[in-house]
Steps between C-alpha positions, in 0.01 A plus 500: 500500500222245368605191685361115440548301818502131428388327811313774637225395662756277801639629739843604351382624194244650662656671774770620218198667257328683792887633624543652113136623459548709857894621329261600165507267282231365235479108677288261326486157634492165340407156625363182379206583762356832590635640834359409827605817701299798482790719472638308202131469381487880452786506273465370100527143429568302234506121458839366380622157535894541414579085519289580141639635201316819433459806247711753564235765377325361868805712665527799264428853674697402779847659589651244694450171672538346891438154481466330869348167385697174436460116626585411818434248810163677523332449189636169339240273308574122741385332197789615302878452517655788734788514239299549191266782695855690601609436139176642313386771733842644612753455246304513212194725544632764686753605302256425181280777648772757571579452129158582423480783693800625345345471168190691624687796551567472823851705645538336823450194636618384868474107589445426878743189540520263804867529679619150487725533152643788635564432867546154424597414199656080538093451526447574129658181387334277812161689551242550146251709678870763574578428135221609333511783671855601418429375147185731512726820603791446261211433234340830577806710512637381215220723326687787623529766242503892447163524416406230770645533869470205684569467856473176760441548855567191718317455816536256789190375744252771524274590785194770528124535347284718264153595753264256367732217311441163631840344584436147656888488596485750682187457638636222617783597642249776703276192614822269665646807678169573671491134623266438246609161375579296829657212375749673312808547748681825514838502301692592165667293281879531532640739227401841424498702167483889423126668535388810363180664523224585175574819623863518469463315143300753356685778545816331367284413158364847548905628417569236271215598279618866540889436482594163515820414274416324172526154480649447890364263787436669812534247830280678721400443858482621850556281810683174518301267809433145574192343455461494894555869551211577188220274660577678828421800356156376430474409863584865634286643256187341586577515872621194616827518515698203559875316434489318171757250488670427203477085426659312229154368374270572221228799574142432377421877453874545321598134342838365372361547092491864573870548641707455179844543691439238734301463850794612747699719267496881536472705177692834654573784241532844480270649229560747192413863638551681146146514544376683769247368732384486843694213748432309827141507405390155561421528875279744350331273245406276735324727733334643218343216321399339906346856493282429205406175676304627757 
């Protein structure tokens, strides 16, 4: 299958197009910059900004489309209204490119959703960044059609690496749990979410590219932990194991704007298995990218 991936060159997109070029498929990347990775660098490229309206013809050859970019906390413009930015480059653009895709001759298309609309869904009416998203997905599979499957696959905080992808997050994360950043204290914000790992999340778009059900959200995920209990696994991983409390105070390395359910809230679910992938992997993350640290 000749695949696009839309976000390619980070580290979900990324992690996703290397998974389906090692299962056989035909991967092609695209970016608004070329890929920093080698691994990613070895595969074909193309330069696509999708907050643009663009040719269809620029997509045609292409059987089907995973798209792994959007606007989030990461990437927002401070110069512009957070609103407008969720407004333009979620709920408009994205599912403006799916329809273009579509009209390239594309068959199937799979969005890679956050889990907020899904998992909580009284944040769509209080939270913009949670709308646009869930504006995004019912956008997108509202394009569903016979001749063009389209598939969302909804994914909570993720956790792993792609060998030689920068990731300042978790680079920093690496650097406090070696001691590296003294007058940080040792804690986690109370709360705690569900985590998955880029491993996990690429085999689950893996089987929804291969035989995910038209026009459904999937809710995936894996484990359910606080915040506490995920920075401590930093601190075994590197070595220097230690209790990590869990305080009711903002976290430098993990701040209040990031948690959309709320600093001491815990986001517990249990994800959609209809499509099969690997679980209890996030332990295993962890080590892993620490692994690629030194």
């Amino acid at each position: 299958m000749k695949t696009l991936v839309v976000g390619g060159t980070g580290l979900l997109g990324g992690h996703a197009a290397l998974y389906l070029k090692a299962q056989g498929f035909d991967v092609t990347i695209a970016s608004r910059t070329a890929p920093k990775a080698p691994l990613l660098a070895a595969l074909p490229f193309v330069s696509i900004d999708y907050t643009q309206a663009i040719d269809p013809s620029v997509l045609k050859g292409f059987d089907a489309l995973l798209f792994c970019a959007g606007q989030d906390i990461r990437h927002v413009d401070l110069g512009q209204s957070l609103d407008e930015q969720w407004h333009t480059r979620n709920t408009l653009a994205i599912p403006r490119f799916f329809a273009a895709a579509r009209d390239a001759g594309m068959r199937r298309a799979v969005l890679l959703g956050s889990f907020y609309p899904q998992m909580a869904p009284e944040l769509i009416e209080t939270v913009p960044y949670v709308r646009s998203r869930h504006l995004s997905d019912i956008g997108v599979r509202a394009l569903n059609s016979a001749t063009f499957e389209v598939v969302s696959v909804n994914a909570p905080f993720m956790v792993g690496h792609v060998p030689g992808l920068p990731n300042p997050m978790f680079d920093a994360y690496v650097a406090y749990a070696k001691g590296q950043m003294p007058d940080l204290p040792v804690f986690g914000p109370k709360g705690g979410t569900n985590f998955m790992s880029v491993r996990s999340l690429s085999e689950a778009l893996h089987q929804a590219l291969v035989k995910g059900t038209p026009g459904k959200a999937y809710l995936v995920g894996d484990e359910n932990l606080s915040f506490a209990k995920y920075f401590s696994l930093f601190f075994e991983a590197v070595g220097n194991p230690q209790p990590v409390p869990e305080l009711d105070q903002e976290h430098p390395l993990l701040p209040d704007v990031a948690i959309y359910t709320g600093r001491g809230n815990y986001a517990r679910y249990e994800p959609d298995m209809s499509l099969a992938y690997r679980r209890n992997d996030v332990e295993a993350a962890v080590r892993a990218l620490v692994g690629q640290d030194r």
